[in-house]
N, C-alpha and C positions, 0 to 999 in steps of 0.2 A: 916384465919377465922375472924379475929378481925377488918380488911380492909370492907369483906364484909359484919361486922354487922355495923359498919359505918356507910358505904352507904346507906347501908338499914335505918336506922336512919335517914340520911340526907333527902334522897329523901321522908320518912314519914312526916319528918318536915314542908317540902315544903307543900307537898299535904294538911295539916294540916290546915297551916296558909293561904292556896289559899280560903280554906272552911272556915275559920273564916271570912275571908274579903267578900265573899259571902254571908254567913246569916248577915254580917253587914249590906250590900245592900237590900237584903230582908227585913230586920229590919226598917230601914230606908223607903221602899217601905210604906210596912204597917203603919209607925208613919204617913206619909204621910195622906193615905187615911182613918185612924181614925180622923186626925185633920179636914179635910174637911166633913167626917161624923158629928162630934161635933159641926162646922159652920153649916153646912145645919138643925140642931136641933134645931137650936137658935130662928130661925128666925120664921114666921109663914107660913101654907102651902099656900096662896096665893103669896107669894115673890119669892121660888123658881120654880131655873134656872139653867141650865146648864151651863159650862164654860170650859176655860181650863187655867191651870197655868203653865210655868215651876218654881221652887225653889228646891234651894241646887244639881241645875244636873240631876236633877227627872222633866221629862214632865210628867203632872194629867190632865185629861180632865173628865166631870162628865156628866151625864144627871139625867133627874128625870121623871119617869113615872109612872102620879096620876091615881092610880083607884080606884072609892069608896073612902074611907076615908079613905085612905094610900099614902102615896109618897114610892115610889120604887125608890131606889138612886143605881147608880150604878156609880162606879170611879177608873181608869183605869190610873195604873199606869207605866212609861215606864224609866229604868233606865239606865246606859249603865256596862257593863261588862267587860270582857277579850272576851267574843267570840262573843261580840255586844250585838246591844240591845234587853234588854227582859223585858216583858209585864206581869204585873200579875192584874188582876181584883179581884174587893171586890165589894160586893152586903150588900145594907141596909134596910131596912124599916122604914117608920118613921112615925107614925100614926097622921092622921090630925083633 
């Protein structure tokens, strides 16, 4: 009995720390595409443009699309994992 609570142990530990290093990634995703949200604020709405970067292992590619007196920022972030790569998007608005 005390074998199989072990295991059970061990094998939870694992699964544990696979999911820590995951939302590290995720985390990291997001730090990403808030710090490119905060550049594209900076600046004024006639300068913004779209781009792409890779930094820290993370491919970020952005566009912007003005309507009326708003920039619609959108940036697309692509990172790699254990089962490949995955892709999460964040949407902004930035009033002009």
């Amino acid at each position: 009995v005390l074998t199989v609570g072990l295991l059970g142990l061990a094998a939870t530990s694992a699964v544990a720390t696979q999911m820590i290093g995951a939302a590290g990634r995720h985390t990291l995703a997001a730090s990403v595409a808030q710090s490119r949200f905060e550049m594209l604020r900076r600046g004024s709405c006639a300068t913004l443009s779209g781009g792409s970067i890779s930094t820290r292992g993370v491919s970020e590619t952005w566009q912007i699309d003005s309507v009326r007196a708003s920039a619609f920022i959108t940036a697309t972030v692509t990172y790699k994992t254990r089962r490949g790569p995955r892709t999460q998007v964040f949407r902004s608005v930035r009033p002009c």
